[in-house]
C-alpha positions in Angstrom: 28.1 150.9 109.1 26.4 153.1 111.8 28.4 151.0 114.6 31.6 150.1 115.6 32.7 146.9 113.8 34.9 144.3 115.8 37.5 141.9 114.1 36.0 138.5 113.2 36.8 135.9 115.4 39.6 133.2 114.6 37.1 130.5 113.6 36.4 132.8 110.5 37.9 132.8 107.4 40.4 134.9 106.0 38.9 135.5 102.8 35.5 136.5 104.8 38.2 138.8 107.0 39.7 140.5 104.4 36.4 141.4 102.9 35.0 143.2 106.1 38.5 145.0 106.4 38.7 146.1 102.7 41.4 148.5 103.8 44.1 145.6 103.0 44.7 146.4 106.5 46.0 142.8 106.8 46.6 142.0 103.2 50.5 141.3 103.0 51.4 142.0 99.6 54.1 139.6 97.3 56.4 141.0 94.6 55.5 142.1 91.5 57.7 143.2 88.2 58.6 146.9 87.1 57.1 147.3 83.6 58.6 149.5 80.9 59.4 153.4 82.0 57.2 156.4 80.3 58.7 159.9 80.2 62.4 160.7 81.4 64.2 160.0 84.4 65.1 162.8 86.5 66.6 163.3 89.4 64.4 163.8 92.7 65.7 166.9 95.3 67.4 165.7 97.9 65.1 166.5 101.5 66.0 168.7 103.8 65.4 168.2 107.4 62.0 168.4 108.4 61.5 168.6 112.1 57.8 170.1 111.8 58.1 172.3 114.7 58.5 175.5 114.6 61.4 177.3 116.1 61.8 180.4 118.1 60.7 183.8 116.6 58.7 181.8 114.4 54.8 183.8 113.6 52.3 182.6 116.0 49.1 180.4 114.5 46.1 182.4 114.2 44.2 178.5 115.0 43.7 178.6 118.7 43.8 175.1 121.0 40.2 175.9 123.1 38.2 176.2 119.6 39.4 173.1 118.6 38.5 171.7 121.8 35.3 173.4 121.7 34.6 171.2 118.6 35.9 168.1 119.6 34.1 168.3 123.1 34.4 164.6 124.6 36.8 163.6 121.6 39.7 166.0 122.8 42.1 163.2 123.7 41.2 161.4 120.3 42.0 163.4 117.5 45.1 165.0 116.6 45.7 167.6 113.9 48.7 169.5 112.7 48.8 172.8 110.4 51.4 174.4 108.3 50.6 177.7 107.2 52.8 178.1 103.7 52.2 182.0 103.7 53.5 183.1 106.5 55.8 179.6 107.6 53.1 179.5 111.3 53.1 175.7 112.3 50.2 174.8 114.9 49.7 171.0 116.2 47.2 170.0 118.4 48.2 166.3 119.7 50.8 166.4 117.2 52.4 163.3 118.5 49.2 161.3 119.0 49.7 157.6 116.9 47.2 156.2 114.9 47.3 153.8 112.0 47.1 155.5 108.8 44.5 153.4 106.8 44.0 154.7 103.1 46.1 157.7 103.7 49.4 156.2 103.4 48.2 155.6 99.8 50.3 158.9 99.6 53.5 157.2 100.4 52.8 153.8 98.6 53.2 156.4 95.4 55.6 158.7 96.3 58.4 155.6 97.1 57.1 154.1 94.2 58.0 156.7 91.8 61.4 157.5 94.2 61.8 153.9 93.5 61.3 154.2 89.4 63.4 157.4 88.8 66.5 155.7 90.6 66.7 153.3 87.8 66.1 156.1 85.1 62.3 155.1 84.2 59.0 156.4 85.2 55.8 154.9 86.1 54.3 152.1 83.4 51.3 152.9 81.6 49.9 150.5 84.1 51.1 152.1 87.1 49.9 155.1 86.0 46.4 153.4 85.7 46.6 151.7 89.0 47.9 155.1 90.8 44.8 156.6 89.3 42.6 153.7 90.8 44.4 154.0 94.4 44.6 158.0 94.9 41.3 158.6 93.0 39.2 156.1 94.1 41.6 154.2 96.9 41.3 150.9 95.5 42.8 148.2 97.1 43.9 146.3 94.4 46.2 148.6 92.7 47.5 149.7 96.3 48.9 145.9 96.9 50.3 145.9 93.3 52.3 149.3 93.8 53.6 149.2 96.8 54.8 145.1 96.0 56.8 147.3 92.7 57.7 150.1 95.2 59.9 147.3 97.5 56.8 146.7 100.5 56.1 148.3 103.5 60.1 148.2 103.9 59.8 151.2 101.2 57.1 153.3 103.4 59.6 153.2 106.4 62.4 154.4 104.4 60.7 157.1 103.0 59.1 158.6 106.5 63.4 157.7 107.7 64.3 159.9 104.9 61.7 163.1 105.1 62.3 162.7 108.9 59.2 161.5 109.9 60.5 160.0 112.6 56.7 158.1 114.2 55.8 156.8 111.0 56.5 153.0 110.3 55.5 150.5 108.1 53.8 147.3 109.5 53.8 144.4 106.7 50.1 145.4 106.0 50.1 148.9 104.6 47.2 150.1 106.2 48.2 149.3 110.0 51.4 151.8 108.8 51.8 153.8 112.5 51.9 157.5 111.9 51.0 161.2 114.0 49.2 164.0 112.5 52.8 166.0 112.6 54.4 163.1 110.3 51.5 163.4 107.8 51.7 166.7 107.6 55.4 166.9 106.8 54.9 164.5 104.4 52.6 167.0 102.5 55.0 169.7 102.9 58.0 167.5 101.4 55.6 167.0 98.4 54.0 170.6 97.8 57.6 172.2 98.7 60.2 170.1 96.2 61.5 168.0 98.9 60.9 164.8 97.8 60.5 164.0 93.9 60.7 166.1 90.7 58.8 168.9 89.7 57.1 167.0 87.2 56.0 164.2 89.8 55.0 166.5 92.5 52.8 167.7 90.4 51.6 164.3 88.9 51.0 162.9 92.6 49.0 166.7 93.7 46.6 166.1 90.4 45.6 163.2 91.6 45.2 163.9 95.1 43.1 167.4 93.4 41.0 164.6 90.9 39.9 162.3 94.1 36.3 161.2 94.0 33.3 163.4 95.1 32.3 160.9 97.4 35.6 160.8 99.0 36.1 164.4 99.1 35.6 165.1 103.0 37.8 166.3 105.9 40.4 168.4 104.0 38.6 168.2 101.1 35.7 170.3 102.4 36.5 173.4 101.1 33.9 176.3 99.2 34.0 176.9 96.0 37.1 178.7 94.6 39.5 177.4 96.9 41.7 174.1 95.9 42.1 171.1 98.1 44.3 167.9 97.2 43.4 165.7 99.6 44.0 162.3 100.7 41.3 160.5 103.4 41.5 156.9 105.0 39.1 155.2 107.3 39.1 151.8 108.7 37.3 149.9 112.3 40.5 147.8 114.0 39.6 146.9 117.2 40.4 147.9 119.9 39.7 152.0 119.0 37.2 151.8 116.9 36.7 153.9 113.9 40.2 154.8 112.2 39.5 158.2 110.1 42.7 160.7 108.8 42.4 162.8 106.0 45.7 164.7 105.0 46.6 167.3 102.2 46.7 170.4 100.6 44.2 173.7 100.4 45.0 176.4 98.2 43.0 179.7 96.9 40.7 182.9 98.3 44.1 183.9 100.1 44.9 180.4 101.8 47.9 178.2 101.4 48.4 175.6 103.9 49.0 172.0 104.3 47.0 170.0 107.3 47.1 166.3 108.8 43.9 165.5 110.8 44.1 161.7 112.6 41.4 160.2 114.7 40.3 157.4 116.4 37.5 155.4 118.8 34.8 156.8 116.0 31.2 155.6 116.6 31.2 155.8 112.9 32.6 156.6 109.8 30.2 159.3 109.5 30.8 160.2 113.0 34.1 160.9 111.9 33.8 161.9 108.8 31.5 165.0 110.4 34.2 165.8 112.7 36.7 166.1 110.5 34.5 168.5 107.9 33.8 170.9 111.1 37.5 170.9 112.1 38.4 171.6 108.2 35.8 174.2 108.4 37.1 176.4 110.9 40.7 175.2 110.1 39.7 176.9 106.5 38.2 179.8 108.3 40.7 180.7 109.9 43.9 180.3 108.3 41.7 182.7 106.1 42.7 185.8 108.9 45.6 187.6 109.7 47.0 185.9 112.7 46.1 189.2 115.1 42.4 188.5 113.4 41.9 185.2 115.1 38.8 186.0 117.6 37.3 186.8 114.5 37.9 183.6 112.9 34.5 182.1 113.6 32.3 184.7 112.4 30.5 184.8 108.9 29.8 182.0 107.0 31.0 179.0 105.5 29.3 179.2 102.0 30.2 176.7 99.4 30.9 173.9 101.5 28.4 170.9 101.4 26.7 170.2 104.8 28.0 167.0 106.3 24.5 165.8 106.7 24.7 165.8 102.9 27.1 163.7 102.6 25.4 160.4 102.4 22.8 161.5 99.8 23.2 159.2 96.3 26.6 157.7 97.6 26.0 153.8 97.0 26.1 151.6 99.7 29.3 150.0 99.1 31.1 153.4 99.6 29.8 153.0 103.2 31.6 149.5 103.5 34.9 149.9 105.5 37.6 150.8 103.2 37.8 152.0 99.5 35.4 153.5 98.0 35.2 151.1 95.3 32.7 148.4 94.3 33.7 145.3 96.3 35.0 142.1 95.7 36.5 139.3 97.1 40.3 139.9 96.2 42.0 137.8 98.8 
């Protein structure tokens, strides 16, 4: 797990691939039937446009480009990250545009078009979608992430959904975990969720408990927040040759005066915990700082982070098949 893992060589099977990759990053999935609806229908708002940059007049970002930098260091060209401050509407993106391949993150979507899917036919999720959605944004198993997004229409249902919230680099590629996206597009797509632009009230907030309820273990990058403050969060990390290391970790942190939503993307990771590390120091000072006015950015460095668990505690207790690339779920063969 400490080293970069390369992609089996043709002569080896494809059950033997898909294990390694337990991402379903190459796992096309067939159809499957809509069971009976639970709860009412109800009619999802209609998106506005979301063009996730900010326009002129607009307050400045208190998050500054060289302190990112100053944390990335020789990573600066791998890692994008985009920041929407809900408070007072500031929008900062640092290699906004960057593309990367989701992984587990577009988990997010797999539900959301899902559930757009159900409601156009007046039903909600089956008592066994609701089960499986549990499974995939808790726990991102793979199992109930081919079964509901086979019921949501395929990855033909992730495109149309980033089409119609205006994510514009964001497109599904048979195997939902190769899904191209940018920081920028994964951070709109947290806006359209927390902001009513895509589903009902009662959904948003169904898909947001979830993403609130996601396993300790799992709980990094956005999730690395102190005590108090709220984060629903969203992570994915996957090895594809030939960048390495795939880990993204998108969502929501609310609480102690903060409100924003945030999309961090990275690639050409020694590591998962190489990048899992990253990403808690970028959430840390990302937190810090979207804690000050936006005048009060040089002091958004200073004092200190309490609450948050050390990244170099991260490992401690986690079994070892949470290190294994992909869910954090026991594996099995499931090709």
């Amino acid at each position: 797990m400490a080293h970069r893992v390369s992609l089996p060589s043709p002569g080896i099977g494809r059950s033997l691939l898909c294990a390694a990759l337990s991402l379903g990053m190459l796992c096309s999935p067939a159809n499957a039937s809509a069971a009976a609806p639970l709860g009412h229908a109800s009619t999802a708002a209609t998106p506005a446009s979301l063009s996730g940059r900010p326009s002129l007049g607009d307050p400045v970002s208190p998050l500054q480009k060289e302190q990112i930098e100053k944390i990335l260091g020789s990573r600066r060209d791998d890692v994008a990250v985009s920041v929407h401050d809900r408070r007072t509407g500031s929008v900062f993106t640092y290699n906004g545009a960057l593309e990367n391949a989701t992984g587990s993150i577009v988990k997010v979507m797999v539900l959301v078009a899902l559930i757009e899917r159900r409601r156009e036919s007046g039903r909600g999720l089956s008592e066994r979608q609701q089960a499986q959605a549990e499974q995939m944004i808790r726990f991102s198993d793979n199992d109930a992430t081919n079964s509901l997004i086979r019921a949501a229409g395929g990855s033909s249902a992730i495109t149309k959904l980033a089409k119609k919230l205006n994510m514009k680099s964001t497109q599904g590629r048979g195997a939902w975990g190769r899904t191209s996206t940018t920081a920028t597009d994964q951070r709109m797509l947290i806006d359209a969720i927390v902001s009513g632009k895509v589903l009902s009230s009662a959904d948003r907030q169904y898909v947001l408990g979830l993403m609130r309820q996601v396993t300790p273990e799992q709980r990094w990058g956005v999730g690395t927040v102190p005590k108090g403050a709220v984060a629903e969060v969203k992570n994915g990390w996957v090895p594809l040759e030939p960048r390495g290391w795939r880990v993204n970790s998108i969502g929501h942190v609310t609480g102690k005066g903060r409100d924003y939503t945030v999309a961090m993307l990275s690639y050409d990771n020694p590591s998962m915990e190489a990048g899992t590390s990253m990403l808690d120091e970028l959430s840390g000072y990302i937190y810090r700082t979207m804690g000050q006015r936006p005048n009060a950015a040089a002091a958004a460095l200073q004092g200190s982070f309490d609450g948050v668990v050390p990244s170099s505690d991260l490992g401690a207790g986690i079994p070892s098949w949470i290190r294994s690339p992909g869910a954090a779920y026991p594996p099995r063969l499931w090709w």
